[in-house]
N, C-alpha and C positions, 0 to 999 in steps of 0.2 A: 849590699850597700854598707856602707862605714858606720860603725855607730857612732851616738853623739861622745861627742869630750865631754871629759869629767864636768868642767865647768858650764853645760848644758845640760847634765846630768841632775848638777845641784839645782840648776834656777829652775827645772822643774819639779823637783822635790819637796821646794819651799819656792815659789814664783815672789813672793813677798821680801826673800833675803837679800841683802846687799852681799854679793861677793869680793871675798880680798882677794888681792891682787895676786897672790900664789896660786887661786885658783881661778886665776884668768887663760884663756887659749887666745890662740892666733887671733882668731873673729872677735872677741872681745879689746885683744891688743890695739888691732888694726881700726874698731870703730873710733877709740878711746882716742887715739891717736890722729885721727880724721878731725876731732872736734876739735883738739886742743892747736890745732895748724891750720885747718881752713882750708883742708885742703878738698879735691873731687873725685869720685868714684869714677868720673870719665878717665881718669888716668892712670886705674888700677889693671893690672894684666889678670886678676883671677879673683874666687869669694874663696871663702873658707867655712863654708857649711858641713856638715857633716851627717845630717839623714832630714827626711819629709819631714819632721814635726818640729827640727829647726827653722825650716822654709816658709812652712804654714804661718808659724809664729809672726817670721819676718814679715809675709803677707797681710797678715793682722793687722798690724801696726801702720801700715798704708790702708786701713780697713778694709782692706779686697777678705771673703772670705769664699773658700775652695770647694767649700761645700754648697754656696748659694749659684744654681744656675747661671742669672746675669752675669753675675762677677767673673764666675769663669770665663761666659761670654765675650765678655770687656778684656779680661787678659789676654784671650785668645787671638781677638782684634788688632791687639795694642801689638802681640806677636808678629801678626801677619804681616802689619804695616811697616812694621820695623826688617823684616825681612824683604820686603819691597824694596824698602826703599835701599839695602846693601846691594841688593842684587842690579837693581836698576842704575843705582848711581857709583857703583864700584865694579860690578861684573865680579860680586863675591859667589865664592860656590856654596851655596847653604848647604848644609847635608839635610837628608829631609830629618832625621832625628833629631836634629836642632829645630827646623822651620817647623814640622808639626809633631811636637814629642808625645807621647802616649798620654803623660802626666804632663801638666806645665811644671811641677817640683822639680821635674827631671832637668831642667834645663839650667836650673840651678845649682845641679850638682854636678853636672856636666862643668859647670864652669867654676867648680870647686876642686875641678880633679877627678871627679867619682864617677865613674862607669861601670858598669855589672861586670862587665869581663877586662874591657883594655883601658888602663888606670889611664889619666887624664885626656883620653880620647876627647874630641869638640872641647876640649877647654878651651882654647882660643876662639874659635868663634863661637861659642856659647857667651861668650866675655863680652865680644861685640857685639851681640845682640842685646844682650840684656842694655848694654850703655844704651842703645838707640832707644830700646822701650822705655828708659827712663828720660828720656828728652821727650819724647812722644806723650810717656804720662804726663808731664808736667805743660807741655803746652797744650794741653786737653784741657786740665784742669785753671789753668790760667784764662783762654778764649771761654769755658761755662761758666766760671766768675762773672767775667767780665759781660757775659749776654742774659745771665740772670737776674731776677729783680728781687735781692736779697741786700739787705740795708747791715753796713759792718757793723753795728752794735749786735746784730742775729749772727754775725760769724762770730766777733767779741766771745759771745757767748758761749757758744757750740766752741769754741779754744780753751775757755775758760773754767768749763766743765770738765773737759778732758787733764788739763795741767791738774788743776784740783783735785780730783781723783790720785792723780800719782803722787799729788804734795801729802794727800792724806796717806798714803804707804810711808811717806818720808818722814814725814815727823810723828809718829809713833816711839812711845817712851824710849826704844832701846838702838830707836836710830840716831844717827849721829847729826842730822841738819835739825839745827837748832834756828832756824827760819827761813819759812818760803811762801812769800808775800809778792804780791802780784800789782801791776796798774796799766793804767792807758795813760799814756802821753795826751795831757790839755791841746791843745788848738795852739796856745799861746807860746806852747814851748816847741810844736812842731815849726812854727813859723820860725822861730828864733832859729832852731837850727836846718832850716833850708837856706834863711838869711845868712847865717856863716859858713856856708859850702859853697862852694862855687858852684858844683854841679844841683839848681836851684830848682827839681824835681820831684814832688811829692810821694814817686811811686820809689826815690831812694832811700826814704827816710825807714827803716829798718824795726826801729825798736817802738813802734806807736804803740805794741804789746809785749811789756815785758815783766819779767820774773826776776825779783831776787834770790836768788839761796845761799844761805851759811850754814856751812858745816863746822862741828865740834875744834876741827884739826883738818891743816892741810892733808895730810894722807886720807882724808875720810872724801876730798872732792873726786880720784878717781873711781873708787867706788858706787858713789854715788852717779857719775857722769854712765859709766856701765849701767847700772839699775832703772834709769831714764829710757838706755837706746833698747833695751828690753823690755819697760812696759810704758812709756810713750811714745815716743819715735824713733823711726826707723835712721842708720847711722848715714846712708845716702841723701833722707834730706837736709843734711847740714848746705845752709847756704855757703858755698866757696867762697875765699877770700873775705870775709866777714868775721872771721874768728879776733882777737885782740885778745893775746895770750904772753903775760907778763906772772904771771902764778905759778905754773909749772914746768918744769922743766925736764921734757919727755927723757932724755939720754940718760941724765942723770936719777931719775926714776927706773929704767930698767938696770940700768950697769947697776942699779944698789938691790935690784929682786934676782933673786939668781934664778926663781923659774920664770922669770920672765927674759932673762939675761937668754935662756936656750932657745928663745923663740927668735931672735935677731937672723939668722939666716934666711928665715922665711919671707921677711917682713918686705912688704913694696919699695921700699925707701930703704937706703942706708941710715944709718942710724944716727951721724952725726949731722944727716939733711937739716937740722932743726936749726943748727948751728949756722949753718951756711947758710938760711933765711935770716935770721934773727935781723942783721943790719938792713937790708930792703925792707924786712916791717918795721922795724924803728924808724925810717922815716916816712913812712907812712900811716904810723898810730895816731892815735886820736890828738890835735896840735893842743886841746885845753885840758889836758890831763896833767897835774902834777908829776915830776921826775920819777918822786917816791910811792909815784902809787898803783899799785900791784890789783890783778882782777883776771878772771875769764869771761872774755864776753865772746858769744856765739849766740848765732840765727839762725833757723829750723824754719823750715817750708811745713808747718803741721798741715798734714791733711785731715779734713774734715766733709764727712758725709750730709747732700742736700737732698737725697730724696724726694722728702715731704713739699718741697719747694718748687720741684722741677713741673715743668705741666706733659699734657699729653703728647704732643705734636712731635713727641721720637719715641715710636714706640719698640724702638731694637733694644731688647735683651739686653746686648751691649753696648747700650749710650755710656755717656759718663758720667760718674756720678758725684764724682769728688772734684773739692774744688780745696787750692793752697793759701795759708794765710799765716808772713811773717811773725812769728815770735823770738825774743831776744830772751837767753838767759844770762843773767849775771852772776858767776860764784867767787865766794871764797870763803877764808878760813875765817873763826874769832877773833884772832891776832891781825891779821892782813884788814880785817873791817874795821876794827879798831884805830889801829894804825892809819889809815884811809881819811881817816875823820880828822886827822891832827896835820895842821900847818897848811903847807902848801898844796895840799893831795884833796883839803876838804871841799864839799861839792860846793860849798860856797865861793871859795875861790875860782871853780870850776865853769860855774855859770857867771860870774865875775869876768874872768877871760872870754868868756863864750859872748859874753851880752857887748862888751866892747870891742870884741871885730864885730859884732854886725854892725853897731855906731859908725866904726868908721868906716865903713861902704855904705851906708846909709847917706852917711851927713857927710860926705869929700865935696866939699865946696857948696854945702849947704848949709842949714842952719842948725845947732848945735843944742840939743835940749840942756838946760841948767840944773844942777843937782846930783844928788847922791845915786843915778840909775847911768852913770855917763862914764863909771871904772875906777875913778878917782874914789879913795880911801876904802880901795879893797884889793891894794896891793897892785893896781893897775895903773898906769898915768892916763891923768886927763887928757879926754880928746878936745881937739883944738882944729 
């Protein structure tokens, strides 16, 4: 089997270091690259793992562990049903090496390319499978949510512990985030922005838990974005299409790393794809953001383990056990938050525009509350 890349090499050496960006590989490119566009794993042809103790790792981090019975269990399950269902609703040929591999790792490096004897043998349908198990975990974890009687200040929590834990690796003297500060969105302010969306849905609203981080220097947010999908989550749960990415600028980041510049043939996406998005997310970014103002925001499905919570009445090895819950991170540099706070960009003006579109859907042919909370003298005109 392949050994790991150098840059697998390092994070286990030191699991606590932030890697730069010259000693980034493919898998690290290709996560970093996920966050910063929003994009989905449903639409990757292949992984780029490199041996079992990269795999293991990845499993962590969705808290399945390889060693514990059930969990196997559960993967093994998640397997079957995923293979079902190609077989049933496609007439896919499974090889049985894929449908029942020796190892579950294996199936993961199968769809890296890696085969003991014929190099990217089952990579393709190793690819497809793993996609379907990932729609299968997640709507596991979504339906035992939702039939559980676990109250979100008890998930809050169990999220909260976990981010924290990795904020405590991050801000240590010689790292570079110089704040990562956490909150729950008021009641008051989710209303407000259900009230300004058309789409007027409570299960849209995205960021009811979210994180700031500032790092030192912009060069120090992909580093740190890497250090994340290695000791918090996994680069798959990036929620799609949810990213709002005005900070970085992926092309121009590789075309100026040259060992990153060598990894572009490999890569899923052409290179200039960022380019060729950029104007369809521009009109669909955030409508009460300042022109000038610059951010990374991205949404992460954290998984988080209930155990202690679940009752008797399943008593298969392989129930599930994991349930998903929205986190929003926010980053940028010193400079860019700084900057952010000045003029048009600052979040007063931000909730200033925000609070009067819901006024006027509110009050179109109603009646019109009096005062300073109605847009007027914050750079907004009065509603009328």
């Amino acid at each position: 089997m392949a050994a790991e890349s150098t840059s697998a090499r390092a994070a286990v050496a030191d699991p606590g270091r932030l890697l730069a960006l010259e000693e980034m590989g493919l898998k690290e490119l290709e996560a970093v690259r996920l966050i910063l566009r929003g994009g989905s794993v449903v639409d990757w042809r292949r992984l780029a793992f490199g041996s079992r103790i990269e795999v293991d790792r990845f499993l962590k981090l969705h808290l399945f562990d390889t060693n514990d019975p059930s969990d196997r269990a559960c993967l093994h399950r998640i397997l079957k049903e995923a293979v079902d269902y190609l077989r049933s609703q496609f007439h896919y040929r499974v090889a049985d090496a894929v449908a029942e591999p020796y190892e579950l790792q294996d199936l993961f490096l199968y769809a890296s390319g890696h085969h003991p004897k014929y190099p990217k043998r089952f990579q393709k349908i190793a690819c497809l499978v793993l996609k379907v198990m990932h729609v299968i975990h997640h709507l596991e974890g979504r339906e035992l949510f939702f039939r559980t009687p676990i109250a979100s200040s008890v998930v809050h929590r169990l999220v909260d512990e976990r981010v924290m834990a990795c904020a405590a690796q991050l801000t240590r003297p010689d790292s570079p985030v110089v704040e990562f500060s956490g909150s729950v969105k008021t009641q008051h302010s989710v209303i407000t922005k259900l009230l300004a969306k058309r789409e007027t849905v409570a299960a849209q609203v995205f960021d009811k838990v979210r994180y700031r981080i500032i790092t030192r220097e912009k060069k120090d947010v992909l580093p740190v974005l890497e250090f994340m999908t290695r000791s918090l989550f996994p680069f798959n749960l990036v929620v799609p299409s949810q990213t709002e990415n005005t900070l970085i600028d992926f092309q121009e980041m590789v075309e100026h790393a040259p060992a990153l510049h060598r990894l572009v043939p490999e890569l899923h996406l052409p290179l200039p794809h960022e380019a060729l998005e950029r104007g369809r997310k521009r009109r669909t970014a955030n409508p009460f953001s300042g022109d000038t103002y610059k951010v990374l925001n991205f949404v992460v499905d954290l998984p988080n383990r209930i155990d202690s919570y679940l009752g008797q009445e399943d008593p298969r090895p392989g129930r599930p056990r994991i349930v998903f819950s929205w986190v929003e991170f926010q980053v940028m540099d010193m400079v860019t938050a700084a900057e952010n706070e000045r003029g048009d960009s600052s979040h007063e003006r931000y909730k200033a525009r925000q609070k009067a579109k819901v006024l006027r859907r509110l009050s179109r042919g109603l009646v019109v509350p009096k005062g300073p909370g109605n847009g007027a003298g914050n750079g907004e005109p009065p509603i009328g």
